[in-house]
N, C-alpha and C positions, 0 to 999 in steps of 0.2 A: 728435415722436411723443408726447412725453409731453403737451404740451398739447393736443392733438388728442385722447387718452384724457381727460384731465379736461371740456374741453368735451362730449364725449359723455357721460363720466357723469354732470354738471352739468345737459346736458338732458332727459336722462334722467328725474335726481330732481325738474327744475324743480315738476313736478304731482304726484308723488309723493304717497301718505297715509302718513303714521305706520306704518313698520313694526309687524305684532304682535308683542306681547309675547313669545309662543313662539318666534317667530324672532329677537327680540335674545336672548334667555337664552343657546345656546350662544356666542356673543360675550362675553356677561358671563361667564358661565363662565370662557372662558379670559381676561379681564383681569385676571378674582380670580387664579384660577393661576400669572399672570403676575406679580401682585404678593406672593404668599404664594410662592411661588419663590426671590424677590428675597431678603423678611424671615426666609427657610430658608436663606439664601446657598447656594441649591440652583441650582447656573451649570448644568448638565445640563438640569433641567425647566426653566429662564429660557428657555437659546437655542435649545430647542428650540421654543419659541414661537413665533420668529420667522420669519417668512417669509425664505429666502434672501437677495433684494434688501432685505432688515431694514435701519431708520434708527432709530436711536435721537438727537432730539435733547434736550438738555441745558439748564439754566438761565443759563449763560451763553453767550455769542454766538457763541461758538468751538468748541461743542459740535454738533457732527454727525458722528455714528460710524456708520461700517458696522457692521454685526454681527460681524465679525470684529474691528476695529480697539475696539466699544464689550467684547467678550472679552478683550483682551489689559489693557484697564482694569480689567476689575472680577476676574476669575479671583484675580487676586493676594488681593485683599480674600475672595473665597467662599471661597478653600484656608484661610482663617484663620478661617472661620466667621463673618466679619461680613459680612452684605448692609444692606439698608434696608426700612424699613418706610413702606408708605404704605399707606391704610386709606380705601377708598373711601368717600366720604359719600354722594355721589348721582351720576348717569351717565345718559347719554342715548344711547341705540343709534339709528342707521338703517342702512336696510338699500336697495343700488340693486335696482331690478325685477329684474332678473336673481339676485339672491339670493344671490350669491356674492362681493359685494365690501361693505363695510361700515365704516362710521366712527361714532366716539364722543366724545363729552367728560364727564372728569368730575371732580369735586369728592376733591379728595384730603387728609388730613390727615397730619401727619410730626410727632413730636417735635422736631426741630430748625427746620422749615422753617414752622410752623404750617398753615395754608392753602394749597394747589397744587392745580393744574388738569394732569389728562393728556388728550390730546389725539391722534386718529391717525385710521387708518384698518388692516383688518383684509379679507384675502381668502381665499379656502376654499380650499385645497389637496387635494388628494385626501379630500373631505369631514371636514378638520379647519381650523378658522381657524388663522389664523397673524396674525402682527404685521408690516405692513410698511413702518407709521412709528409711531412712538412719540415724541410731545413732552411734555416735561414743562414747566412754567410755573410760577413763585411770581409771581401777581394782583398787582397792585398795586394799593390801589386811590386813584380818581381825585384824592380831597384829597392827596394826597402824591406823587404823578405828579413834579410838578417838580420836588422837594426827590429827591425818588431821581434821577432824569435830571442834576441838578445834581450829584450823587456821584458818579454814574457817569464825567462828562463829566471832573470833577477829579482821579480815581481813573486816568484816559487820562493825562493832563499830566505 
């Protein structure tokens, strides 16, 4: 079923134009909210963001939470008043013909993490988006591909 939705939405946007502008904004809206939530270790306004079937995956490989299960993570951390900050550089909204499902990528910055890319898709619930995947990524980028791939693979052993 799920692939069966992705191919339709896939063909869908194959010709698609650039959504406008006014129609990505309330998206961006809520990824800002989403991320000023986070760095508020405000867990009420986060998961509420999320769409029900909510995925939040993570920077390591083992990281995919339900919304429920990526809650029982991070609450402990918001009751103590620390979340995380991540600070949008640049983002790119589309939007499928139908107008009500949407994905993005974008450029994110962390104190600790330097450079990260978030990643997902975003659908309208009773005329409010919601979150109902969220991938976070730290880039790697190409001249050092192998030398991290070779940590990694040592770091397994």
């Amino acid at each position: 079923m799920k692939s069966i939705f992705l191919a339709l939405l896939l063909a869908g946007t194959a010709h698609a134009s650039p959504s406008p502008p006014d129609a990505q904004q309330p998206v961006s809206e809520t990824l800002d909210h989403f991320h000023e939530a986070a760095s508020k270790a405000d867990g009420k306004v986060y998961f509420d963001l999320f769409a029900p079937e909510g995925v939040f995956i993570g920077t390591d490989a083992g990281e995919r939470w339900t919304v429920e299960e990526f809650r029982k993570y991070a609450e402990p951390h918001f009751s103590k008043g620390k979340g995380w900050t991540y600070i949008s550089k640049s983002r790119h909204v589309d939007l499928a013909p139908g107008g009500d499902v949407a994905w993005f990528d974008e450029i994110l910055e962390n104190k600790s993490y330097g450079l990260c890319r978030g990643s997902g898709v975003l659908r309208k619930i009773d005329g409010k988006w919601k979150i109902s995947q969220y991938h976070l990524t730290i880039p790697v980028p190409n001249a050092l591909a192998e030398t991290v791939v070779k940590m990694i693979r040592e770091k397994k052993q």
